[in-house]
N, CA, C and O atoms as a Maestro MAE file, in Angstrom:
{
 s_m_m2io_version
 :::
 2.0.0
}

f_m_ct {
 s_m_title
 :::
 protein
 m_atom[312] {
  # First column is atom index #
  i_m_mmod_type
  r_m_x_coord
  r_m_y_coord
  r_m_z_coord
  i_m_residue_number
  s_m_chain_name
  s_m_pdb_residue_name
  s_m_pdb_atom_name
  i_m_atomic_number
  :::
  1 25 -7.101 65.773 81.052 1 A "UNK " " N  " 7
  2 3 -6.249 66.300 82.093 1 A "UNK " " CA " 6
  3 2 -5.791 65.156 82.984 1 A "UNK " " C  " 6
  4 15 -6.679 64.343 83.237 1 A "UNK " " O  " 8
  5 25 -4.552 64.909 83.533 2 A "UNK " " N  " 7
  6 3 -3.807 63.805 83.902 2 A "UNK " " CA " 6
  7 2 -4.104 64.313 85.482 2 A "UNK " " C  " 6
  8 15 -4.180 65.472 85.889 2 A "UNK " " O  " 8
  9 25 -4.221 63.291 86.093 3 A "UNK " " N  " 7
  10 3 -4.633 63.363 87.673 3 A "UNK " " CA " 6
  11 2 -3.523 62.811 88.677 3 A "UNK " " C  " 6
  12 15 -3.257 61.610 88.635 3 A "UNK " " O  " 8
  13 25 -2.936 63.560 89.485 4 A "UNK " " N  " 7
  14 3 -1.538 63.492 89.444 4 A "UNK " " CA " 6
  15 2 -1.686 62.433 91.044 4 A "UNK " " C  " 6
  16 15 -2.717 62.636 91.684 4 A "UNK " " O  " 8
  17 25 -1.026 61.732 91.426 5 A "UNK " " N  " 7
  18 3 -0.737 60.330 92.167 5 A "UNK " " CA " 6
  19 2 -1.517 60.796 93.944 5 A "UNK " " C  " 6
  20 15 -0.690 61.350 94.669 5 A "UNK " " O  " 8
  21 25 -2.154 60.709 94.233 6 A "UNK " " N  " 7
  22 3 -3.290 60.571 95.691 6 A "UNK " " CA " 6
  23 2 -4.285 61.388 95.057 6 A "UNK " " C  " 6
  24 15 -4.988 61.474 96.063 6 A "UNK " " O  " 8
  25 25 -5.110 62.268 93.933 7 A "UNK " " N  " 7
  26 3 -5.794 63.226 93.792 7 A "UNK " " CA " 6
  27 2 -7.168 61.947 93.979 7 A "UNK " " C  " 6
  28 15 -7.991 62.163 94.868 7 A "UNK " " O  " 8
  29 25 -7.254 61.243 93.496 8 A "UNK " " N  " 7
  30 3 -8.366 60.639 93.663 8 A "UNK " " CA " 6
  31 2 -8.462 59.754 95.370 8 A "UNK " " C  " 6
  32 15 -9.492 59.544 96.010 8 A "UNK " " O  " 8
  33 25 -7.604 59.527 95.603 9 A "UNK " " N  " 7
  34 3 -7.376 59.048 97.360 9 A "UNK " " CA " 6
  35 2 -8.507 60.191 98.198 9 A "UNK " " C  " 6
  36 15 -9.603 60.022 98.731 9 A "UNK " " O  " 8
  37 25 -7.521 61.530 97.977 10 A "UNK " " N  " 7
  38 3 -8.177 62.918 98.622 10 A "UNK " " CA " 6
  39 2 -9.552 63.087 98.363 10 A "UNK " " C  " 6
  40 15 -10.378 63.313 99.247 10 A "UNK " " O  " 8
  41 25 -9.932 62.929 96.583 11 A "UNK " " N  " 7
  42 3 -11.372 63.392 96.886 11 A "UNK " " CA " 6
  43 2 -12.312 62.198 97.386 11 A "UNK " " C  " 6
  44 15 -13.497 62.246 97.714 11 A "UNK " " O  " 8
  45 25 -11.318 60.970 97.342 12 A "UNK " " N  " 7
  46 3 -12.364 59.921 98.108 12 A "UNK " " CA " 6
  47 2 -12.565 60.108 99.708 12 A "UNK " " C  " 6
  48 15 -13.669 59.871 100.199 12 A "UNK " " O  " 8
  49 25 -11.381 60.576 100.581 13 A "UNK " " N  " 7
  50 3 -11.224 61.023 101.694 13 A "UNK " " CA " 6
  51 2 -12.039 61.753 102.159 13 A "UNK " " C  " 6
  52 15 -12.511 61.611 103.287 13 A "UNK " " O  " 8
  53 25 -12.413 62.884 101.159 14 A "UNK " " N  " 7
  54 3 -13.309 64.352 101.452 14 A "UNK " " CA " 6
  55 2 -14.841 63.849 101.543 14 A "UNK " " C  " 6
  56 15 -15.590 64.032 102.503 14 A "UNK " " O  " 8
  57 25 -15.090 63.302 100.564 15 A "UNK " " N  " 7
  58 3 -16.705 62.365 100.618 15 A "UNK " " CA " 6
  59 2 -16.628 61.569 101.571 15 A "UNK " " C  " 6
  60 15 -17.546 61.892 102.325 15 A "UNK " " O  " 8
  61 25 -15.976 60.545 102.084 16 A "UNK " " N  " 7
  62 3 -16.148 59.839 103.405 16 A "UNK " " CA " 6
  63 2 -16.089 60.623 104.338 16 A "UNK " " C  " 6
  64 15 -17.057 60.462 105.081 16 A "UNK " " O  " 8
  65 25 -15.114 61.755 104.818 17 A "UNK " " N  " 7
  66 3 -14.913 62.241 105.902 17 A "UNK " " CA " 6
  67 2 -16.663 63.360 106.004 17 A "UNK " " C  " 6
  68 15 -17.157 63.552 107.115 17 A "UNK " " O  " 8
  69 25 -17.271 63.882 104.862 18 A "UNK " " N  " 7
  70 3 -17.965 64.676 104.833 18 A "UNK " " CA " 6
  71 2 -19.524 63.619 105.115 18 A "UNK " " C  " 6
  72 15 -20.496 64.087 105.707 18 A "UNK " " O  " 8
  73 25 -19.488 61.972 104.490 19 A "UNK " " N  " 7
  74 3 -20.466 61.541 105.129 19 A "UNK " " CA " 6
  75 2 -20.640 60.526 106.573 19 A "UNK " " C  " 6
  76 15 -21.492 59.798 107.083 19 A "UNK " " O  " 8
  77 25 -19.126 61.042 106.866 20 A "UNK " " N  " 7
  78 3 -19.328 60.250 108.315 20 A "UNK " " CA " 6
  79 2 -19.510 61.709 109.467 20 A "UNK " " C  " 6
  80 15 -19.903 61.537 110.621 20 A "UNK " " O  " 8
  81 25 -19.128 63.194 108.882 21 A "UNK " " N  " 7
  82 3 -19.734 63.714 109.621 21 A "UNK " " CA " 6
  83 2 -21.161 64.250 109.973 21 A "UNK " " C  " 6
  84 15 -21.608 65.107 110.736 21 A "UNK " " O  " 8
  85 25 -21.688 63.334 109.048 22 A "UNK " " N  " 7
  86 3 -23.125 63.801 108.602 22 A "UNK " " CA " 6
  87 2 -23.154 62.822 110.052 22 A "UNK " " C  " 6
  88 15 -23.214 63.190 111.225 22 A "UNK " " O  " 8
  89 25 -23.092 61.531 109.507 23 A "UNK " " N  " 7
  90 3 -24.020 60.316 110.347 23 A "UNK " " CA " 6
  91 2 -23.522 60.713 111.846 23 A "UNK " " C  " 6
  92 15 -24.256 60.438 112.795 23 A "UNK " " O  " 8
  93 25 -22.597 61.192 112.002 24 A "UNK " " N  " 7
  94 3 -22.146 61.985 113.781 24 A "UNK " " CA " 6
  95 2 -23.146 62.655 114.196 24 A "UNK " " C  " 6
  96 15 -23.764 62.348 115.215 24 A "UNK " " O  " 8
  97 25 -23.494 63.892 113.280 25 A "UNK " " N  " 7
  98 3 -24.695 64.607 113.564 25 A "UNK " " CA " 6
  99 2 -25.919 64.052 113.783 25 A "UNK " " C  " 6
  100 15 -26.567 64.458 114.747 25 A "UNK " " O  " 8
  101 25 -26.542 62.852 112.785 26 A "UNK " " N  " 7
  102 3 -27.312 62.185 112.971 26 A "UNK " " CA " 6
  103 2 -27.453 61.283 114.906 26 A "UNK " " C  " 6
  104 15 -28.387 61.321 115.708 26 A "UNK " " O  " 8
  105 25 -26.434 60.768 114.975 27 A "UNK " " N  " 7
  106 3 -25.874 59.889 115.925 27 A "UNK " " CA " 6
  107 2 -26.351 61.217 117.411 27 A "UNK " " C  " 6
  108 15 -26.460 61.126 118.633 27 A "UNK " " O  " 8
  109 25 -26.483 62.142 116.568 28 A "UNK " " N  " 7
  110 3 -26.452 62.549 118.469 28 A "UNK " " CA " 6
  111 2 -28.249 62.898 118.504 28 A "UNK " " C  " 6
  112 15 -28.775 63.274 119.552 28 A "UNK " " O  " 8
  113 25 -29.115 62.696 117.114 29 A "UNK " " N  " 7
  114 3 -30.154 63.298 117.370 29 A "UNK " " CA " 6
  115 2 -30.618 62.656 119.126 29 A "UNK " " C  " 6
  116 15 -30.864 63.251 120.175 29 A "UNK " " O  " 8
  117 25 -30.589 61.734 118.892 30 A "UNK " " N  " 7
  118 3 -30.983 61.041 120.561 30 A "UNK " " CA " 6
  119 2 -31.245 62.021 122.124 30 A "UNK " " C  " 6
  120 15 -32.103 62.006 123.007 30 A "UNK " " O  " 8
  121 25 -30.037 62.792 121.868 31 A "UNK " " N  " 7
  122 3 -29.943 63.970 123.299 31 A "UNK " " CA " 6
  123 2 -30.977 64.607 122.751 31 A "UNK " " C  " 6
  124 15 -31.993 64.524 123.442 31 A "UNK " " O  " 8
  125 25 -31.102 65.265 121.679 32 A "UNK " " N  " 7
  126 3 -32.215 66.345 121.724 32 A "UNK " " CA " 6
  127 2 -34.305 65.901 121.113 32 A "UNK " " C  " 6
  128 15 -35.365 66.480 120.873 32 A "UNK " " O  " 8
  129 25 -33.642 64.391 121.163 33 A "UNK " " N  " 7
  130 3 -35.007 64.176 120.786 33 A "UNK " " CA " 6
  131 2 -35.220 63.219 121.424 33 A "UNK " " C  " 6
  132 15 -34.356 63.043 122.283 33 A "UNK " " O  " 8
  133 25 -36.526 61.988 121.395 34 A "UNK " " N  " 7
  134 3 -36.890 61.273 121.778 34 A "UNK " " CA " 6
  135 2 -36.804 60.066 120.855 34 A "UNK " " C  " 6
  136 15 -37.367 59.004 121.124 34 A "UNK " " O  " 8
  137 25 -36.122 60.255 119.820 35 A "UNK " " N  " 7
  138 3 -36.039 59.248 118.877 35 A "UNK " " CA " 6
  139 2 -34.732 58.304 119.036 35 A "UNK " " C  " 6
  140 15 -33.620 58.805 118.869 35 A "UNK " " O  " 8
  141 25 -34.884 56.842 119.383 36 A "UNK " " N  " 7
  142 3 -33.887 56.198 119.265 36 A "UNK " " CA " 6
  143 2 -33.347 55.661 117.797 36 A "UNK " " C  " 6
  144 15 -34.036 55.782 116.785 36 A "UNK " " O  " 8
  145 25 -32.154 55.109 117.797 37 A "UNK " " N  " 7
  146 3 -31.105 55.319 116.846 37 A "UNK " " CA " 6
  147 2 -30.565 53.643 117.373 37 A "UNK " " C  " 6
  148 15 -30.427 53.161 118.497 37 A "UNK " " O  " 8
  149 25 -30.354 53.074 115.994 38 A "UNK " " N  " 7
  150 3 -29.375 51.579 116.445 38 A "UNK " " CA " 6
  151 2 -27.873 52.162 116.819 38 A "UNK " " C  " 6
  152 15 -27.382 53.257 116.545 38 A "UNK " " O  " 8
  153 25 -27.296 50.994 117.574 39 A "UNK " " N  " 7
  154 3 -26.000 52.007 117.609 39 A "UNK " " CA " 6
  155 2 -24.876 51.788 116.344 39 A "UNK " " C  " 6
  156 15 -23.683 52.051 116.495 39 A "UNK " " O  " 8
  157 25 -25.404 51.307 115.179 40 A "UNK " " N  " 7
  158 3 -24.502 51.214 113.834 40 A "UNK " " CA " 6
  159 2 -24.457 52.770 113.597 40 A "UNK " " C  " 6
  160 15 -23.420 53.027 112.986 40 A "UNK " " O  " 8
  161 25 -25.054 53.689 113.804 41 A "UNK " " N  " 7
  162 3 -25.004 55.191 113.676 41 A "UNK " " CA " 6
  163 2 -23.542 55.861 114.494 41 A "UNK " " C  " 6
  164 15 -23.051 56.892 114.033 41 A "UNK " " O  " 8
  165 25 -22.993 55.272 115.565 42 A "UNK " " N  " 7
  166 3 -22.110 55.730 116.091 42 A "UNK " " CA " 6
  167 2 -21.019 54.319 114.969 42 A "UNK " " C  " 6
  168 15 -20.568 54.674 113.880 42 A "UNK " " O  " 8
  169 25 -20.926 53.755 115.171 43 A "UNK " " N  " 7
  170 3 -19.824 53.031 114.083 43 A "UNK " " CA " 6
  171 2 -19.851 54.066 113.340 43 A "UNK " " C  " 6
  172 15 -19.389 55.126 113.760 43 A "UNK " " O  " 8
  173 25 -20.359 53.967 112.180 44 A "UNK " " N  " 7
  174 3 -20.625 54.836 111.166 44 A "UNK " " CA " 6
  175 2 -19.880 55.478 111.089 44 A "UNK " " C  " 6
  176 15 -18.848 55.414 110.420 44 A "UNK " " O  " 8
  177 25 -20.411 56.558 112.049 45 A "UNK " " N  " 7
  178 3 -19.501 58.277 112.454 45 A "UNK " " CA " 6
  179 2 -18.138 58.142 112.616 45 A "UNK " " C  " 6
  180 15 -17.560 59.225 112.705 45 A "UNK " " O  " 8
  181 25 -17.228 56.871 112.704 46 A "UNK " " N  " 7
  182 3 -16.176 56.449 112.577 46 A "UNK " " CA " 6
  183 2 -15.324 56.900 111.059 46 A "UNK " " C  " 6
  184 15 -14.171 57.281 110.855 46 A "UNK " " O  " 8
  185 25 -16.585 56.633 110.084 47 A "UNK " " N  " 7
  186 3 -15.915 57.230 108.823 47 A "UNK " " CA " 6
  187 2 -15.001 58.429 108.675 47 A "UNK " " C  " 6
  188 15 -14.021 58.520 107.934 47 A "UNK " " O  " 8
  189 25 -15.503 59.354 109.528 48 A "UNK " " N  " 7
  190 3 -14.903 60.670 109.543 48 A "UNK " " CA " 6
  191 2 -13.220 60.572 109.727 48 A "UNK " " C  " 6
  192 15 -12.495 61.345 109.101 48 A "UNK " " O  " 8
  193 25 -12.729 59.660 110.545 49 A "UNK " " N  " 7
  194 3 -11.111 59.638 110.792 49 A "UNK " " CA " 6
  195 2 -10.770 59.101 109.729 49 A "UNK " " C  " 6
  196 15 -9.855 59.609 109.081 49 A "UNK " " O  " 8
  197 25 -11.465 57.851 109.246 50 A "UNK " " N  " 7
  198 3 -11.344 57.175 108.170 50 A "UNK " " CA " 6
  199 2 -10.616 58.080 106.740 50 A "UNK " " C  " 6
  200 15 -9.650 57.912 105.996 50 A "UNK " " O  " 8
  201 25 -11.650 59.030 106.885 51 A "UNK " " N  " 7
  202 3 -11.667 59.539 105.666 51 A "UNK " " CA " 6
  203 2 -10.882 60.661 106.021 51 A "UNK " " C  " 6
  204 15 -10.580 61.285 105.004 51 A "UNK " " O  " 8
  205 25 -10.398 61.207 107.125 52 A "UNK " " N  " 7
  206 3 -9.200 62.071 107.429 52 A "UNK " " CA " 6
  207 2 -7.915 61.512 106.880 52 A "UNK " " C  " 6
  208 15 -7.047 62.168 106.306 52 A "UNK " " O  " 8
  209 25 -7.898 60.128 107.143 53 A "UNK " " N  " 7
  210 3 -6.211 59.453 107.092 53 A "UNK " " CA " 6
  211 2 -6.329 59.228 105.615 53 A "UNK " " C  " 6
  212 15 -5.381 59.263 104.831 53 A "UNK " " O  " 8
  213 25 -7.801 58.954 105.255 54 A "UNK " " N  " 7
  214 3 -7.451 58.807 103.590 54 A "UNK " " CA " 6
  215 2 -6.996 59.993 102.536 54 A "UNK " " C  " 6
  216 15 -6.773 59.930 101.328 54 A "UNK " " O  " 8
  217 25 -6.932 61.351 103.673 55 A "UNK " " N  " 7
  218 3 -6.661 62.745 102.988 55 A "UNK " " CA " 6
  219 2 -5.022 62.551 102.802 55 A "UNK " " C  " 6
  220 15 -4.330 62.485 101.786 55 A "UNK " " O  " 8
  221 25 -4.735 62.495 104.042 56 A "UNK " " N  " 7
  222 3 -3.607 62.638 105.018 56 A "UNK " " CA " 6
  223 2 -2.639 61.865 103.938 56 A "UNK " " C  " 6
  224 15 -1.644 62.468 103.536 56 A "UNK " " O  " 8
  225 25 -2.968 60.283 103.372 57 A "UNK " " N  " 7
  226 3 -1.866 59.499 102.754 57 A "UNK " " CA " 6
  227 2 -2.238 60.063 100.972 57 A "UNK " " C  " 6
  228 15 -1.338 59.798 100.174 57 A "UNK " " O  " 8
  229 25 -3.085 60.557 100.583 58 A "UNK " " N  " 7
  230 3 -2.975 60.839 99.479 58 A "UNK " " CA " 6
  231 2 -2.494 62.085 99.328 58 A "UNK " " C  " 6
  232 15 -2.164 62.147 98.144 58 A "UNK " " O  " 8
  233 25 -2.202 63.399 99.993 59 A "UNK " " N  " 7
  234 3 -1.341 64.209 100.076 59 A "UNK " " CA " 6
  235 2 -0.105 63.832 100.403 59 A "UNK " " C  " 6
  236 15 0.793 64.619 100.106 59 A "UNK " " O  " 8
  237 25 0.193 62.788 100.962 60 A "UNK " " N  " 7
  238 3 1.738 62.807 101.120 60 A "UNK " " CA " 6
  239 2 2.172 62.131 99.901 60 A "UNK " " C  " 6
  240 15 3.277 62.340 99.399 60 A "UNK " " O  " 8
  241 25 1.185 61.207 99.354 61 A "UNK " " N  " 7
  242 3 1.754 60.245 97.835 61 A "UNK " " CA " 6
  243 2 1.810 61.929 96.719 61 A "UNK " " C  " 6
  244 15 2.466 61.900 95.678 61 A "UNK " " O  " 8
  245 25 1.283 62.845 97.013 62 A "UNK " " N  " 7
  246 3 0.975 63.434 95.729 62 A "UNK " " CA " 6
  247 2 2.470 64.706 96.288 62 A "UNK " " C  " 6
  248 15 2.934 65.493 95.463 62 A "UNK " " O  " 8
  249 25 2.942 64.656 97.614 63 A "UNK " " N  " 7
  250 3 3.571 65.401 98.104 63 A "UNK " " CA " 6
  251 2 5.093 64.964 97.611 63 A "UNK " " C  " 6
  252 15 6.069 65.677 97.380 63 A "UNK " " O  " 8
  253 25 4.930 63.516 97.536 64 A "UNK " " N  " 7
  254 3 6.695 62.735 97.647 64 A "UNK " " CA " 6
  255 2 6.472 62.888 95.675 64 A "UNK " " C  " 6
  256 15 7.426 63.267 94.996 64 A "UNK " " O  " 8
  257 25 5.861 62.728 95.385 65 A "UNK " " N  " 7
  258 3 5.146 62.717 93.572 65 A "UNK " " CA " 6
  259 2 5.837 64.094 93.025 65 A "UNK " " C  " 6
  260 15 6.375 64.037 91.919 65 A "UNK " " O  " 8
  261 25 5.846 65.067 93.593 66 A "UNK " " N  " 7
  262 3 5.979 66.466 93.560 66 A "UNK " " CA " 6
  263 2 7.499 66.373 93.904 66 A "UNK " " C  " 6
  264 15 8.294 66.852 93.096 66 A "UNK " " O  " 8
  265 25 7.896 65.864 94.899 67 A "UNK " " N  " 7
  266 3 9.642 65.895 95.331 67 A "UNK " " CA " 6
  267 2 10.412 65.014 94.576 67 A "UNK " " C  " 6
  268 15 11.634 65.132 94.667 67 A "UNK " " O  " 8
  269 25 9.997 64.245 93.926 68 A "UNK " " N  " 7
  270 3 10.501 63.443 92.906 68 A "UNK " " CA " 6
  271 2 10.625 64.100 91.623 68 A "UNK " " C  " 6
  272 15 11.616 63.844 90.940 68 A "UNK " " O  " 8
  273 25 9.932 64.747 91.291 69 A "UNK " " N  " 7
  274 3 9.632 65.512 89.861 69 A "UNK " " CA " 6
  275 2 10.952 66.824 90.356 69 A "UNK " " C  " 6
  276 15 11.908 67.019 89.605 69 A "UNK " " O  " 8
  277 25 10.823 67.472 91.449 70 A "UNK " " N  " 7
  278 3 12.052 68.153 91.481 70 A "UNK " " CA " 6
  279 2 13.133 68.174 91.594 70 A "UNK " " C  " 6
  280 15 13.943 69.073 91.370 70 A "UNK " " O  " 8
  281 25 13.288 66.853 92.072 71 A "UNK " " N  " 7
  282 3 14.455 66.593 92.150 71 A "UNK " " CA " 6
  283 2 15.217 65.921 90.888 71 A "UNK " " C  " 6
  284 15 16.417 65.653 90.949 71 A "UNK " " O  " 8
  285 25 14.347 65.645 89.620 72 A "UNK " " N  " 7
  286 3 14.715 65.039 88.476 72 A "UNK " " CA " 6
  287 2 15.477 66.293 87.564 72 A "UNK " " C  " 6
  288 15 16.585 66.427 87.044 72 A "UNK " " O  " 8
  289 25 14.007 67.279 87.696 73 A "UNK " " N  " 7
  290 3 14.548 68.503 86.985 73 A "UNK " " CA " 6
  291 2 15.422 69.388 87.684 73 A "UNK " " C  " 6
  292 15 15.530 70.523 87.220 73 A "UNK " " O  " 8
  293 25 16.173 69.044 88.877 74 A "UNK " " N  " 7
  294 3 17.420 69.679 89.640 74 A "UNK " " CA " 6
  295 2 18.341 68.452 88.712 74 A "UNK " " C  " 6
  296 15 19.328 68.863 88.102 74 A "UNK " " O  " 8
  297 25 18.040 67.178 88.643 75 A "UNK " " N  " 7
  298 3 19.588 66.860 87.737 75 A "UNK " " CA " 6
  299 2 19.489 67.014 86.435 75 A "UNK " " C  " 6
  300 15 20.565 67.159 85.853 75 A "UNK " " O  " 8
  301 25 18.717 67.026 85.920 76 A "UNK " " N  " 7
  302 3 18.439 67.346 84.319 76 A "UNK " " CA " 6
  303 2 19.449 68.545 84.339 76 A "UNK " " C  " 6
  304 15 20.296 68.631 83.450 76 A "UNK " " O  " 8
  305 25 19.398 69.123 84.968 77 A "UNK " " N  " 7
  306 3 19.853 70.798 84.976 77 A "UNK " " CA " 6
  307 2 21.229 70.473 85.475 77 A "UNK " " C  " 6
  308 15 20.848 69.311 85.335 77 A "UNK " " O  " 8
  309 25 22.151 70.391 85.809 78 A "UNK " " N  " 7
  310 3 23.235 70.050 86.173 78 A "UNK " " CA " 6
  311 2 23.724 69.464 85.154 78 A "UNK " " C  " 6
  312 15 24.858 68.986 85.201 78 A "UNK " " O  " 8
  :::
 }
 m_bond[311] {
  # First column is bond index #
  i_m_from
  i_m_to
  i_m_order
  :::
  1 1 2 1
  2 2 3 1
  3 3 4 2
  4 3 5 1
  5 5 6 1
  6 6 7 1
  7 7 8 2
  8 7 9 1
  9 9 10 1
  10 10 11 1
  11 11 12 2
  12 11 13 1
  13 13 14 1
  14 14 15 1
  15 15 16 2
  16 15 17 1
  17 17 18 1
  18 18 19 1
  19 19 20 2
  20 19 21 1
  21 21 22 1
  22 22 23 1
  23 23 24 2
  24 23 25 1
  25 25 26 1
  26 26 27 1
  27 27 28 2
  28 27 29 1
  29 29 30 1
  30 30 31 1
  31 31 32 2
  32 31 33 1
  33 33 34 1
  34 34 35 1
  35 35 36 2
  36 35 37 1
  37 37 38 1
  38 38 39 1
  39 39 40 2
  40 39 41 1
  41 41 42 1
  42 42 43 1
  43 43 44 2
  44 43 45 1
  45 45 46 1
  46 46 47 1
  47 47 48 2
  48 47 49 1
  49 49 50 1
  50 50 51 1
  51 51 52 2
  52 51 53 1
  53 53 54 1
  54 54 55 1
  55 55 56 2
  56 55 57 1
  57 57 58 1
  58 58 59 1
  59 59 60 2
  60 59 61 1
  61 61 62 1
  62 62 63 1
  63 63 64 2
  64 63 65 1
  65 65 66 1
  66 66 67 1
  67 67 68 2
  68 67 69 1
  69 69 70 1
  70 70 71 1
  71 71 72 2
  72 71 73 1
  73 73 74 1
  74 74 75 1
  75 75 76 2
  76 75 77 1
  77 77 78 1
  78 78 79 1
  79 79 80 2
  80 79 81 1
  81 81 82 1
  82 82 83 1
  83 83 84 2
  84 83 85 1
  85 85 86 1
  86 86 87 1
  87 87 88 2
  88 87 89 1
  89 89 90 1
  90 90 91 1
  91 91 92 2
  92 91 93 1
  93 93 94 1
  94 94 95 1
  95 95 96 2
  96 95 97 1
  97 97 98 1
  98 98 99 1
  99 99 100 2
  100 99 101 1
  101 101 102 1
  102 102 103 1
  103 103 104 2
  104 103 105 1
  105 105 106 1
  106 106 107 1
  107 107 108 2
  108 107 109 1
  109 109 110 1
  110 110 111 1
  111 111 112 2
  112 111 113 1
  113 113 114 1
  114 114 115 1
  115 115 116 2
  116 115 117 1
  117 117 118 1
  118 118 119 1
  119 119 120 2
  120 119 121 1
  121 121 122 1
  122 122 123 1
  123 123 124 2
  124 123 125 1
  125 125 126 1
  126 126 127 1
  127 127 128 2
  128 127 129 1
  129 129 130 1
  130 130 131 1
  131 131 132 2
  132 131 133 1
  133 133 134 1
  134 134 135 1
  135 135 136 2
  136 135 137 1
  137 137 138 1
  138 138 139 1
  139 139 140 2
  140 139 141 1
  141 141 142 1
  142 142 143 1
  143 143 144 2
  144 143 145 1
  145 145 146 1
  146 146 147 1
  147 147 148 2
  148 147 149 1
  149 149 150 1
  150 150 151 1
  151 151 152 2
  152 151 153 1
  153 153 154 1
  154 154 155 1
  155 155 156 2
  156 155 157 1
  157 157 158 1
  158 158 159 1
  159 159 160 2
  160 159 161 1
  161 161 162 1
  162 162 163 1
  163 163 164 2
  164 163 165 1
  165 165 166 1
  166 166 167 1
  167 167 168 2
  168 167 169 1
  169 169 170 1
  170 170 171 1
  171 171 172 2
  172 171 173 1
  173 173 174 1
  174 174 175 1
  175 175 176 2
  176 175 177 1
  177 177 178 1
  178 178 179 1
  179 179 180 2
  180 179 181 1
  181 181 182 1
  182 182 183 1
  183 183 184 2
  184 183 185 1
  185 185 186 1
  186 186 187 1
  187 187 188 2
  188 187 189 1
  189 189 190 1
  190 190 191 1
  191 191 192 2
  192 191 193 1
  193 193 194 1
  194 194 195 1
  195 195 196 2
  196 195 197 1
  197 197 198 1
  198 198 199 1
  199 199 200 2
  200 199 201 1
  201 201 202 1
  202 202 203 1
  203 203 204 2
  204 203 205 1
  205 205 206 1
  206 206 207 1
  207 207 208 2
  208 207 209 1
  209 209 210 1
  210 210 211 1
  211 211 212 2
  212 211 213 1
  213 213 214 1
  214 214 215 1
  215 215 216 2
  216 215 217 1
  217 217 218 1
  218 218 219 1
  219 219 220 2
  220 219 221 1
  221 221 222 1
  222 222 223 1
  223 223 224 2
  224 223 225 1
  225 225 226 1
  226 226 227 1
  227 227 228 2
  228 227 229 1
  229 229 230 1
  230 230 231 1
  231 231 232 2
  232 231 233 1
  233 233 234 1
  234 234 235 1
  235 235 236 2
  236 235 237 1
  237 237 238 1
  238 238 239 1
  239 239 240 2
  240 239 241 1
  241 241 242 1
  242 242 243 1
  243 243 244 2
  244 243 245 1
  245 245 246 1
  246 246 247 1
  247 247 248 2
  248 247 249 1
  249 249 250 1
  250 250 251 1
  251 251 252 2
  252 251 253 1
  253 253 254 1
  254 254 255 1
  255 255 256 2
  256 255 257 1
  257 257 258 1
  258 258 259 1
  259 259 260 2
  260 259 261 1
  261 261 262 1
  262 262 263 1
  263 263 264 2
  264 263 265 1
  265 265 266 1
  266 266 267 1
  267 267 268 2
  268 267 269 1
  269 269 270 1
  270 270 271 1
  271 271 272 2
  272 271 273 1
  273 273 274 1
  274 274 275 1
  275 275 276 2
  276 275 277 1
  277 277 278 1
  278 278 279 1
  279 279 280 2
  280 279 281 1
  281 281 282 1
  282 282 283 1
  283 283 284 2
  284 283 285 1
  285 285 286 1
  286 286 287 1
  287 287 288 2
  288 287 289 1
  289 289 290 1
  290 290 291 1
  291 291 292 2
  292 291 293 1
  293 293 294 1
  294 294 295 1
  295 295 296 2
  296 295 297 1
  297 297 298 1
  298 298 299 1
  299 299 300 2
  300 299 301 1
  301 301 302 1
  302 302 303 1
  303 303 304 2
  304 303 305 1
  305 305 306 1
  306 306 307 1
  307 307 308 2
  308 307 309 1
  309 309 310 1
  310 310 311 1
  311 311 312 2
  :::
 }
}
């Protein structure tokens, strides 16, 4: 099965964005506990936008991918 132009961007996006919201969660144990945390745990939690914008540009590559293909088979047809 052919994997059509950002599909692998997106599911790389979804795994970063899903383990930088982990380490966020992690990042706040501090308020509710007594356990300190280096602060590379708040970097970290940075992944999450990271991996938002990496959604964001592989839907639009797979979006313009899609408007190209219609617009071929609108002149084919003509």
């Amino acid at each position: 099965m052919a994997t059509a132009p950002g599909d692998r961007l997106i599911r790389a996006g979804v795994v970063t964005s899903v383990a930088g919201m982990l380490l966020a969660l992690v990042s706040l144990l501090p308020l509710v506990t007594d356990v300190e945390l280096p602060s590379l745990f708040w970097a970290l939690s940075m992944l999450t936008g990271i991996g938002f914008a990496m959604i964001l540009i592989g839907l639009a590559r797979k979006g313009r991918r899609r408007a190209r293909a219609q617009v071929t088979v609108r002149t084919a047809a003509d």
